[in-house]
C-alpha positions as a printed Julia matrix, in Angstrom:
264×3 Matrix{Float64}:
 -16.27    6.89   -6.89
 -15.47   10.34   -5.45
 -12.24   10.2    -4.81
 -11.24   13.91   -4.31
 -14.08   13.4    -0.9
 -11.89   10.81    0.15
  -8.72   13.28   -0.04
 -10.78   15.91    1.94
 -11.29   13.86    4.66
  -7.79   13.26    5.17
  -6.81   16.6     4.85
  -9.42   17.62    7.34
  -9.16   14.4    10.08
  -5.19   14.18    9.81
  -5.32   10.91   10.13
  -2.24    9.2    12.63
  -0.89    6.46   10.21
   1.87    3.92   11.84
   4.54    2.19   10.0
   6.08   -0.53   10.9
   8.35   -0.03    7.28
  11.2    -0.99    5.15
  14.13    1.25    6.53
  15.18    2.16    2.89
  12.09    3.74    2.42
  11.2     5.3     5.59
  11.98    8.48    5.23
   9.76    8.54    2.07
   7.05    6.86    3.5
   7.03    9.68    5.68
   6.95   12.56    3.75
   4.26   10.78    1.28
   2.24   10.73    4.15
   2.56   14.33    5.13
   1.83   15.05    2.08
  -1.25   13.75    1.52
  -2.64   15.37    4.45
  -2.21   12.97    7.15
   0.29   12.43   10.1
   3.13    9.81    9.84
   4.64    7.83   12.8
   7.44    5.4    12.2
   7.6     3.05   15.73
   9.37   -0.24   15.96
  10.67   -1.31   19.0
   8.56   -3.85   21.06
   8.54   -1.86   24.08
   6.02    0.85   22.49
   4.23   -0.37   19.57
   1.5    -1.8    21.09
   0.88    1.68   22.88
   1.63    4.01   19.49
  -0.72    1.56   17.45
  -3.52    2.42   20.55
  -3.45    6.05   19.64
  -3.32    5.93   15.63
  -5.94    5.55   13.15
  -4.22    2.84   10.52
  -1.35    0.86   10.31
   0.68   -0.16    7.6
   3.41   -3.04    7.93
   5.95   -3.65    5.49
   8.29   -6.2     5.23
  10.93   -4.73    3.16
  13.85   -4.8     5.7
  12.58   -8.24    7.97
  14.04   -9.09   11.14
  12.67  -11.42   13.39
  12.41   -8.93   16.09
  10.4    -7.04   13.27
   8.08   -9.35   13.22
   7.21  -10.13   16.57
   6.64   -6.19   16.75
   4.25   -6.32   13.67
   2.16   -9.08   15.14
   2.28   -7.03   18.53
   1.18   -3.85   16.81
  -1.4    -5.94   14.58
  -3.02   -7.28   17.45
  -3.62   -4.18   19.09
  -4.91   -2.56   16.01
  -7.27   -5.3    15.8
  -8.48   -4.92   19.04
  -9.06   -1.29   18.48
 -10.92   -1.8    14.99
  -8.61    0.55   12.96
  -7.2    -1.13    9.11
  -4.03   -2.59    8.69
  -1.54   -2.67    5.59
   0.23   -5.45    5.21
   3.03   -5.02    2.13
   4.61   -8.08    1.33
   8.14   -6.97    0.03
   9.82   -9.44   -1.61
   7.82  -12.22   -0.9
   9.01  -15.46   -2.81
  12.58  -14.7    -2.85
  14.02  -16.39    0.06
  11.99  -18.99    2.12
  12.59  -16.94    5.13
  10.41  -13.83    3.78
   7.62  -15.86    2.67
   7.12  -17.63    5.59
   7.21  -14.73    8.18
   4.66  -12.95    5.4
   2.34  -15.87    5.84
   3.19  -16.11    9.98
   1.87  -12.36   10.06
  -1.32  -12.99    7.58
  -1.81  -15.95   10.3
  -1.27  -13.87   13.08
  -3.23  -10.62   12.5
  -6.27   -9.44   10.82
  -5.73   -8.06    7.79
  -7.66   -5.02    5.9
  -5.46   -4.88    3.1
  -2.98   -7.41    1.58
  -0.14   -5.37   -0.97
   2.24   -5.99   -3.38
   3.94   -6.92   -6.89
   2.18   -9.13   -9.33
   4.65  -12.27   -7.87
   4.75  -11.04   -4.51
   0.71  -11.68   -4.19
   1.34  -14.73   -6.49
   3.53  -16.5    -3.74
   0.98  -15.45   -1.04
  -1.87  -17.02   -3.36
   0.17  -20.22   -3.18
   0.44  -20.05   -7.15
   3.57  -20.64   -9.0
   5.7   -17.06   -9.22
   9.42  -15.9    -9.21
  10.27  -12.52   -7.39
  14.14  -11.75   -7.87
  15.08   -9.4    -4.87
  12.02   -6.83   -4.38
  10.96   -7.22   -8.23
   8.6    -9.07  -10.14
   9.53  -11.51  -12.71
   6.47  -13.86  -13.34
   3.38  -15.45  -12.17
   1.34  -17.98  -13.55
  -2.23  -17.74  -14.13
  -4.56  -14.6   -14.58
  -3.72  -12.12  -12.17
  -7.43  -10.8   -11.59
  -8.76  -14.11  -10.54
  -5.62  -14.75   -8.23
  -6.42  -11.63   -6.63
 -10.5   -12.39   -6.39
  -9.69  -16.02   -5.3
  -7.11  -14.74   -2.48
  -9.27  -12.17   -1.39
 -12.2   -14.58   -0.76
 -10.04  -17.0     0.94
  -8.69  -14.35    3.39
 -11.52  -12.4     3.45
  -9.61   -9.11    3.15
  -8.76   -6.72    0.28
  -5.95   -7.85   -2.17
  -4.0    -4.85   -4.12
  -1.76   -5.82   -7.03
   0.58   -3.34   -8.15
   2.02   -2.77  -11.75
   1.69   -1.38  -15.01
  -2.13   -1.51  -14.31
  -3.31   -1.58  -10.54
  -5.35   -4.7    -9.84
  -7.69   -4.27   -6.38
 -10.01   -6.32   -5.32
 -12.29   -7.78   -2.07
 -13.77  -11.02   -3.77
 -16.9    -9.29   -5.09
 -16.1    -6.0    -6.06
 -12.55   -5.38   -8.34
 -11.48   -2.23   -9.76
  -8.47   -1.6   -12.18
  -6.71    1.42  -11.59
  -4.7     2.64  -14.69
  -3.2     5.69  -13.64
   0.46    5.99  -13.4
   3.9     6.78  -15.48
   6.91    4.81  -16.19
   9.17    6.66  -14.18
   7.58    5.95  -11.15
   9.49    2.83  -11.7
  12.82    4.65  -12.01
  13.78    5.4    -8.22
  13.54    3.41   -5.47
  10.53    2.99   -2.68
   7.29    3.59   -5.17
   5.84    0.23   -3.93
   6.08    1.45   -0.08
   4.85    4.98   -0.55
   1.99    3.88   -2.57
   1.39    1.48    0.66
   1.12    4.13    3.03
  -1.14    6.29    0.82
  -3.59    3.15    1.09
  -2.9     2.94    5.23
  -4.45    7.38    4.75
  -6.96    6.37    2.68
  -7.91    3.27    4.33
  -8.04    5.45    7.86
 -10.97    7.38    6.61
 -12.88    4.81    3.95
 -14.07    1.35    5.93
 -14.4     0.67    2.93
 -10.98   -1.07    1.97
 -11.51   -1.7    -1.86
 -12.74    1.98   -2.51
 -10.09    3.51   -0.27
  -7.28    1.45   -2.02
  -8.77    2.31   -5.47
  -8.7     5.92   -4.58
  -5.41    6.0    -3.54
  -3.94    4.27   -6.34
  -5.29    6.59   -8.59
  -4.27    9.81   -6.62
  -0.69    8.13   -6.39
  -1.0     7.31  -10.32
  -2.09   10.9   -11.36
   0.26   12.6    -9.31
   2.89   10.32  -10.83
   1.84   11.12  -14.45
   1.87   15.36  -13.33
   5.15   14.85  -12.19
   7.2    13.73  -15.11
   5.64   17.14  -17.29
   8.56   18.9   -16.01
  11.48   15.9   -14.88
  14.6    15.96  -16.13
  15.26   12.83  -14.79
  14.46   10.43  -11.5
  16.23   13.15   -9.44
  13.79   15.96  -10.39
  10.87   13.27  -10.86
  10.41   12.65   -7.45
  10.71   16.25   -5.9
   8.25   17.05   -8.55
   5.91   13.44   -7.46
   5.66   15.14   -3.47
   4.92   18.16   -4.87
   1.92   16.65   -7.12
   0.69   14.58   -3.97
   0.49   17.8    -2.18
  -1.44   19.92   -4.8
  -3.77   17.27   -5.52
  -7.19   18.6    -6.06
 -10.72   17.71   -7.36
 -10.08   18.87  -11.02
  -6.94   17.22  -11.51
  -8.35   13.68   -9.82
 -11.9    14.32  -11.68
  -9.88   15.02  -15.04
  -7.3    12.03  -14.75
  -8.83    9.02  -12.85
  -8.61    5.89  -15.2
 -10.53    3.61  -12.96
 -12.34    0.45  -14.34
 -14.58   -1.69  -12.48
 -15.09   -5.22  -13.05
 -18.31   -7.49  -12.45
């Protein structure tokens, strides 16, 4: 897997990524985007998304901060990026803690073609249908092996499944990868989950191939997170230093660091 390629080609193609995103984590959705190499757009309203998603190259929803009006703009934008044949992100923040989140997760999964399904080891639990508990935006349990849940809900939707954690779990049903780059503090300041979302929608703009591109930008997300804490004082200083890591990204440090695994 050459993943440094993959970051080339974002860094050449400045890729047009669309959110549709959690407002706490907007603005760093943003920037993680710029940084990477590609161009972020952050569009909500119902009278434009349809339009905004006709002129970008991916587009990553995330249900962090649901409305209903959210929604209906989500399926709007999803339908158009369908139409156009460009991937779509769908993070499923929080999905399991209140009825109301699940169900508009599954009403979107319904609604709109998905390239990539994301999110915490209970979040893609409840979407699986198996038993889990998510308190607020975190994980607390799931039952059953989280590889096959992933495999088994891939197949089913015939899309590619992400599961985030200590240990990245990514798979389409036939091919699964586990991606075990990252650092604990990465955990230690808010709107990881969301940035590491849009790094997928960059990836996934310039790789068709959803299970590689995911892969590949878990690991740069991972690597840059374990450069980062060399010099942190704390979460403050971690995540200037984490931007600054995404942006100097290169083929030696990826080539060096990737802890990728594939499973047959």
């Amino acid at each position: 897997m050459n993943i440094a390629d993959c970051l080339e080609k974002i860094r050449q193609k400045k890729p047009l990524i669309h959110h549709i995103t959690n407002w706490v984590t907007i603005y760093d959705c943003a920037n993680i985007t710029r940084a990477i190499g590609a161009l972020p757009v952050m569009a909500h309203a119902k009278e434009e998304v349809e339009q905004m998603t006709s002129i970008a190259d991916a587009l990553v929803l995330n249900i962090g901060t649901l409305t209903i009006g959210l929604v209906e703009s989500m399926v709007l934008a999803g339908r158009t990026a369908n139409k156009k044949g460009i991937p779509v992100i769908l993070d499923v923040v929080g999905a399991g803690a209140t009825d109301f989140r699940t169900k508009k997760a599954k009403e979107i999964l319904k609604k709109v073609k998905i390239s990539v399904l994301k999110g915490n080891s209970s979040e893609i639990g409840t979407m699986a249908g198996v038993e889990a508990e998510t308190k607020g935006v975190e994980a607390i349990s799931v039952k059953g092996n989280l590889t096959e849940i992933a495999k088994n809900l891939a197949k089913m939707e015939k899309l590619t499944v992400v599961i985030t954690g200590e240990e990245d779990i990514i798979s389409n049903g036939i091919d699964t990868y586990i991606c075990k780059n990252g650092h604990y503090m990465l955990g230690k300041f808010v709107g990881t989950g969301c940035m590491a979302a849009s790094l997928i929608g960059a990836f996934s703009a310039v790789e068709k191939d959803y299970v590689y591109a995911s892969t590949a930008a878990l690991s740069c997300f991972g690597i840059a997170g374990e450069l980062a804490a060399e010099n942190a004082k704390g979460p403050g200083t971690y995540k200037i230093n984490f931007f600054d890591e995404i942006f100097n990204l290169n083929s030696g440090s990826i080539g060096k660091m990737k802890k990728i695994e594939k499973i047959s």
